[in-house]
N, C-alpha and C positions, 0 to 999 in steps of 0.2 A: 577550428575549436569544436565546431558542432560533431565532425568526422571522429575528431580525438574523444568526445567522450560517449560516441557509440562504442568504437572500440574497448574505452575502459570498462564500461558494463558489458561488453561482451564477454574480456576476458573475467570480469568477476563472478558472473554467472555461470561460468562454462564449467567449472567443478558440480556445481549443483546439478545443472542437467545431467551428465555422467551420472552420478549420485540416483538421479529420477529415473535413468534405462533400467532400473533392475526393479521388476514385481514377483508376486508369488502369484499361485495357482490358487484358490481356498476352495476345496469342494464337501460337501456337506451329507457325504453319502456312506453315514457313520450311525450303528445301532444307539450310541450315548455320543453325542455331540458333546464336545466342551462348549457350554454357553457362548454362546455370539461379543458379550459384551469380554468375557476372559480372554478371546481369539484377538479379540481388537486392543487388547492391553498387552499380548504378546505380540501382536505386529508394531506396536508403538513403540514397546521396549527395543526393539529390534530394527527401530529405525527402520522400517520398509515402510516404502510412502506409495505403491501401487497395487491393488489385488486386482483378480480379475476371478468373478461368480460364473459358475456353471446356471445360477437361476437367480431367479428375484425374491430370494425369499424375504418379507419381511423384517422380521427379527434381526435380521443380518443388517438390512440395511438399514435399520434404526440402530441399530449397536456403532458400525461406520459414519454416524449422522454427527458431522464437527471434529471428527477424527484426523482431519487435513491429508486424509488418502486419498488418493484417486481413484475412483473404481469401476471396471469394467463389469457389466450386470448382462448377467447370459439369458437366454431366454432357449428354452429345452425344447428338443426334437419333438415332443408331441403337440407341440401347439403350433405348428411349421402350417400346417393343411389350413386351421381355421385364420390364421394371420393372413394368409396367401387369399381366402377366399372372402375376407370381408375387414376394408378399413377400418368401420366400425370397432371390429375386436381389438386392433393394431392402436388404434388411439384411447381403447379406455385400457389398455394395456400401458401404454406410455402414462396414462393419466394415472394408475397405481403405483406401476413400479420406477418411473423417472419423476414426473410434474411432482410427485406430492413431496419428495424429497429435496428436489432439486429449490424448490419456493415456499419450502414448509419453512424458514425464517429459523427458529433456534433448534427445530431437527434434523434440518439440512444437510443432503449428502453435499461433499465440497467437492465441488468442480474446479476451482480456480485452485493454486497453491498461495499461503496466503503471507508466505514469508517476504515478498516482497510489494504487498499492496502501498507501504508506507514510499517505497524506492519509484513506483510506477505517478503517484501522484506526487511526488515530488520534481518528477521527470517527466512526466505526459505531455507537456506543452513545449518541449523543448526540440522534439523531430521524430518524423514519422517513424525513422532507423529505430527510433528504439520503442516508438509505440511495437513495430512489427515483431525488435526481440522480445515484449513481453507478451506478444498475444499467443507466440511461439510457446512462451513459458505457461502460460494462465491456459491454454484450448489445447485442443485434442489429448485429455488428459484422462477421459472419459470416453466409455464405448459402450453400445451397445448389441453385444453379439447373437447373430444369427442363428441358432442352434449350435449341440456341443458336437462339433465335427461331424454335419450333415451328410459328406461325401464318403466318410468313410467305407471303405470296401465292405468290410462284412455287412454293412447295413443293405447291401443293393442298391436298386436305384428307388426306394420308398419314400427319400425324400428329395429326392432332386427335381421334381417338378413346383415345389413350393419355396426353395430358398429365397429366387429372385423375387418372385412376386411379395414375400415376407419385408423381403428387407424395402424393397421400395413401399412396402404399406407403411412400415414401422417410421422410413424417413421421411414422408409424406406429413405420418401423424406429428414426429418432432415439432415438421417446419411450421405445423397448424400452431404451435403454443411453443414458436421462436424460440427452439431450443437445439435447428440443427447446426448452428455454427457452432455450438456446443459441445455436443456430443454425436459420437461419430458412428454411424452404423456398419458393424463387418461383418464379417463371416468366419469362425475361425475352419481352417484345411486342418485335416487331417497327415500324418507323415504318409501316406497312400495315395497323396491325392497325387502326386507327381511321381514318377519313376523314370530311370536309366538302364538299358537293355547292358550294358557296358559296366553300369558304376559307375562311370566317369560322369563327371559333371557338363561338358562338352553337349553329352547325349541326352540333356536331361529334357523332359515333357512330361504336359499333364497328361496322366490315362486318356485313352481314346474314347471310351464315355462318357465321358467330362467335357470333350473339347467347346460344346458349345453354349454350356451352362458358365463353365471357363471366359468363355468370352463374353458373355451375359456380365457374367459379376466382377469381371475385371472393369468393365466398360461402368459401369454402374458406379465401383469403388474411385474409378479416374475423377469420375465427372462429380461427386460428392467429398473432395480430397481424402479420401481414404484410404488406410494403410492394408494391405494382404497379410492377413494372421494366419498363420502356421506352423504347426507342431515339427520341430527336428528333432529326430528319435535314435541318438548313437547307436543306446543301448540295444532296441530293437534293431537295428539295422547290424551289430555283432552279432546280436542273439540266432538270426537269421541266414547268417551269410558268414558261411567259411572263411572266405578271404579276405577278410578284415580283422586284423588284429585287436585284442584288446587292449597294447598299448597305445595304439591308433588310436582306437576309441576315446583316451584316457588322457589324450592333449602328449603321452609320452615315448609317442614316435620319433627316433632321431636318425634310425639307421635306412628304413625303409621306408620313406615317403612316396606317395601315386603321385607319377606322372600323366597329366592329361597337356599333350599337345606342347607346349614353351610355359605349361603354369606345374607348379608343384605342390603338393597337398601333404599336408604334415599332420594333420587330425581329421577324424571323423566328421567334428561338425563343420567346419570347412566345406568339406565333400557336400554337403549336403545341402547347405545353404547354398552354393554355386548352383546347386542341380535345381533351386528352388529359381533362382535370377534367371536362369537358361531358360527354366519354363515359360516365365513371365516372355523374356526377350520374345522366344519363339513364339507366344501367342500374340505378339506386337506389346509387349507391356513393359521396354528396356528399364525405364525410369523409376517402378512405384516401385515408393516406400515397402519394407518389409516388417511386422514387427513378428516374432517368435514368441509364438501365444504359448508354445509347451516346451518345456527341454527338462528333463533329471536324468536321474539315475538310482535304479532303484536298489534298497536297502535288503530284502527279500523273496521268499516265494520263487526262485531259480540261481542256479551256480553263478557265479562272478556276483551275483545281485546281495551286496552286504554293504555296512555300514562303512567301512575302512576304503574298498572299491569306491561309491559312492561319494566320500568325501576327496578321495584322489580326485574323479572327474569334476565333482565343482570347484573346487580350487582351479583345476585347470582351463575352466569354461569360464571364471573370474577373472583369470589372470589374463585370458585374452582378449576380453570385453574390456577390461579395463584397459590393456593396450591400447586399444584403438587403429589396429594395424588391420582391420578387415579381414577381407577376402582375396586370393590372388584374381576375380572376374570384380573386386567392387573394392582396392585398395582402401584404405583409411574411411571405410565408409559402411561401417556392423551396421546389424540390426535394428532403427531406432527406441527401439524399446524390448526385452526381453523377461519373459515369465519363466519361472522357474518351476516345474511341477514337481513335488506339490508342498503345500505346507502339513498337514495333519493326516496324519494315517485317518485309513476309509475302509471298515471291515463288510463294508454292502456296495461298493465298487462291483460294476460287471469282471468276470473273471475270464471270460470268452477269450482273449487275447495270450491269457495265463494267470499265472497267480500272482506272480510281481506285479498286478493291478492295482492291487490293496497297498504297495507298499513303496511308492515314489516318495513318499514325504520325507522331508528331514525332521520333523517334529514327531514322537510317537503321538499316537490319539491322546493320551493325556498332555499334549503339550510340554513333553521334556527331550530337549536335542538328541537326534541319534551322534551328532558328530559337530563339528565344530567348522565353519566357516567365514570368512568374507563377506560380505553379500554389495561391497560399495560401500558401507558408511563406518570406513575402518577399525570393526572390530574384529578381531577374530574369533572371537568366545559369541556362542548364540546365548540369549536368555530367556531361560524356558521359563515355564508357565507358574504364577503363582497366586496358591490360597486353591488350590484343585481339591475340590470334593468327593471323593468317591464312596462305593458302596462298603459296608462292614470287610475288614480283612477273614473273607472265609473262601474255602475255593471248595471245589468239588472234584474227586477222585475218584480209582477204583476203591472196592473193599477188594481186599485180597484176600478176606476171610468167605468168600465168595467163590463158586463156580464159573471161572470166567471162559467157557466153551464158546459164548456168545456176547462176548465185549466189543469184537471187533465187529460185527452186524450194530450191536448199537451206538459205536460210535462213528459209524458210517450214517446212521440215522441222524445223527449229531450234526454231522460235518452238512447234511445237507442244509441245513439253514444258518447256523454258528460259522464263524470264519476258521479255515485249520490250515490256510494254504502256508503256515510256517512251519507243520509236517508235511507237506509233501517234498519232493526232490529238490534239493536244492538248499531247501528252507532252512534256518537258523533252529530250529525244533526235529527234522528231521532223523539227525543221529541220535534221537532218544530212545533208550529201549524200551519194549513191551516190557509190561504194560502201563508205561508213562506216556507213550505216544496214546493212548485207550485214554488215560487221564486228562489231558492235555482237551482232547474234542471233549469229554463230559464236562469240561472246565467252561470251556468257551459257550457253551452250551447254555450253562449256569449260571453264567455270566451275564448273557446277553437277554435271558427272562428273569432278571434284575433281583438275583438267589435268591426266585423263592423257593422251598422246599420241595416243591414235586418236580421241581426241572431237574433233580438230582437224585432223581428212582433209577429210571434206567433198568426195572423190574428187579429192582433190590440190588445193582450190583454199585450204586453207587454211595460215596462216606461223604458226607460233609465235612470240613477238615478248618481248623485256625493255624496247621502250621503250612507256609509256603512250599509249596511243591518245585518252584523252580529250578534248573537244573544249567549250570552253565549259563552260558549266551541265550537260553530256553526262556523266554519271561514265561510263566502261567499269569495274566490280567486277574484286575481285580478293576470292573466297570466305574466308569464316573457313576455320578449320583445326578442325574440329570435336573436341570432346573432351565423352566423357560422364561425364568427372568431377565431383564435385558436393561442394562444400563443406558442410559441415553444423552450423549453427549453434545453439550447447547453451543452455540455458533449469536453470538447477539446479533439481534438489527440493527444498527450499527453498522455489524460489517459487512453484513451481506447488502447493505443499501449502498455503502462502498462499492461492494462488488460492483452491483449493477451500475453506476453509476461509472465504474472502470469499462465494463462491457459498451457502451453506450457512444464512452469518447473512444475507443478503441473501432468503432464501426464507423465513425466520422473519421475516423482517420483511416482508415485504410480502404 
């Protein structure tokens, strides 16, 4: 009887978890943010119940405070050195950006999911089986990551002498204020951190600079049960590499699948995730969890990278997650949990990699769908963003009543700070002609110093303008209206003394 009704909860549950593998990215590295508290009304609309922060900002996390998301809270490559070099900073760091939310009572970020606390104390006393499925359900739901892709190649090696020592300060401080059964500390990899001389997944390994920092933080992640976060990057990986198709990349490979050895590969991410298991095995690590902190496809900023492209590949990175048909090195056995990057277009994104930096998101910056998907909570229409406040409808243009010998100098001057990578190659603005491509950067330009008046000189050659210049698939923006107001969403005591109180018989039982 007791056998029979773990079973029953297990199969009742087991939609929802599915349900729970899919998060987004949210990075915040935007001239005019859409308010915190707006972002958290379009991830609630949108049924997505996991994000995962590039930082600790604040605002952010008071906006998610009773939101019943889950959230991974990043903590950024420049504070890597003093973490590493002093506990101290590592636990009043914990004491800002985790403790005060996690036990701030009605601003509380939520750790647990709270759809079944009624089901858990209705059942707690009845066997450990299903204390253990819901501890499963309720913990590691929550992380706290190590810097935003420390390893990364172009970084060198400037931060690879402070990861480990970070993350064992940061876990350290958790455990001082009982919060590491909690939350979990990782690392997110970069798609660099592992490579295959071959391609093949067979061949796959971490960089040989890595190898013992690799071993460091695998050994670290084991022993704290924690999962190895890493970005899978199709698109990068076609972008780069000849001999990969784009309908490989695209989940639409039927004719020409890679053979490696008696296993056969039918898409990109496959490949890639296999080459990520092979690393692990080969450094002794067969077993650990994987979760996939980054995967898109970008809408932008380089050829194939559009909106239409873009919702092909997630549809088709949906529909195999949702199989549940794995990997051919890890059968029936995905990712347990997968981010999606990104949610919101980022026009102050580094662009060193390219211009499709700026443009992973499926949301533009104002929170309106480039394209329509799945995401696990069967809808297929996304729901953008509503009650969005922006700046007056004025743009800023050439005058053509003007000598324009010297447009292009200044809007080069433009393009250095203004986002314009949707003229350059590739880009969705690209095929505009002079001198709309001219108008285009004095737009953005104008934009982004929130149109006042003199960001629209350009030594006389620019027109303030009320009629829309856009052109095509070209949008010309018109900025949010920024506001750092932040909604704030209350959690009673009540339930978070539930909570604790689930936490508590859940450590007696297990």
């Amino acid at each position: 009887m007791l056998l029979n009704l773990c079973l029953f909860f297990l199969f009742l549950t087991s939609s929802d978890i599915t349900v729970q593998a899919i998060g987004v990215n949210w990075g915040i590295a935007s001239s005019h943010p859409l308010p915190p508290d707006k972002v958290v009304e379009l991830l609630k609309s949108n049924k997505i119940t996991k994000v995962k922060l590039f930082d600790a900002d604040p605002l952010v996390l008071q906006a998610l405070s009773g939101s019943n998301i889950g959230v991974t809270v990043g903590i950024p490559n420049s504070m890597l050195k003093s973490l590493n070099s002093s506990r101290k900073v590592a636990e009043s760091w914990v004491h800002d950006n985790v403790t005060r939310y996690v036990s701030s009572g009605s601003s509380g970020v939520r750790i647990e999911y709270v759809s079944f606390q009624v089901v858990l104390v209705a059942f707690i006393s009845f066997s450990k089986c299903i204390a253990r499925t819901l501890r499963h359900l309720f913990e590691d739901l929550k992380y706290v990551a190590i810097g935003d892709e420390p390893f990364q190649q172009s970084y060198g090696e400037q931060y690879h002498p402070f990861v480990i020592g970070s993350a064992m300060n940061i876990q350290t401080a958790l455990a001082k204020v009982s919060l590491a059964n909690q939350v979990k500390v990782v690392v997110p990899c970069s798609y660099d951190t592992f490579q295959s001389e071959s391609s093949l997944p067979s061949k796959g390994h971490f960089r040989p600079d890595l190898n013992k920092t690799m071993i460091e933080l695998l050994t670290f992640l084991r022993k704290h049960h924690s999962p190895f976060f890493v970005t899978i990057s199709p698109f990068i990986n076609f972008h780069r590499n000849k001999n990969i198709s784009l309908n490989f990349s695209l989940f639409e490979e039927t004719k020409h699948p890679r053979n490696d050895a008696h296993r056969t590969y039918k898409n990109s991410f496959d490949l890639g995730y296999d080459t990520v298991v092979t690393a692990l095995s080969t450094a002794g690590f067969p077993e650990m969890d994987v979760v996939v902190a980054k995967i898109g496809w970008p809408t932008d900023g380089a050829a194939n990278a559009t909106s239409s492209t873009a919702e092909t590949f997630m549809k088709g990175l949906m529909d195999h997650l949702r199989s549940k048909s794995g990997t051919p090195l890890r059968t029936r056995n995905p990712p347990i949990e997968t981010y999606i990057y990104s949610l919101l277009d980022e026009d102050q994104r580094s662009i060193v990699d390219g211009n499709f930096e700026r443009h992973w998101e499926f949301f533009t910056f104002d929170g309106q769908a480039k394209y329509n998907v799945d995401l696990g909570q069967g809808s297929k229409n996304l729901v953008n963003a509503q009650f969005v406040e922006y700046l007056s409808s004025k743009w800023c243009v050439v005058n053509n009543n003007k000598d324009l010998s010297n447009a292009t100098a200044s809007s080069l001057n433009a393009c250095s700070t203004a986002d314009c990578t949707a003229i350059s190659p590739g880009g969705s603005c690209f095929n505009i002609s002079w001198p709309a491509n001219i108008s285009y950067a004095f737009n953005n330009y104008y934009q982004l110093h929130d149109q006042r008046a003199d960001s629209c000189d350009f030594g006389g050659l620019g027109l303030i303008t009320t009629v829309d210049p856009s052109v095509g698939n070209c949008r010309f923006p018109v900025e949010l209206r920024t506001s750092h107001s932040v909604s704030l969403y209350g959690t009673s005591l009540i339930q978070w003394m539930i909570l604790l109180t689930i936490n508590t018989i859940l450590q007696d039982f297990l």
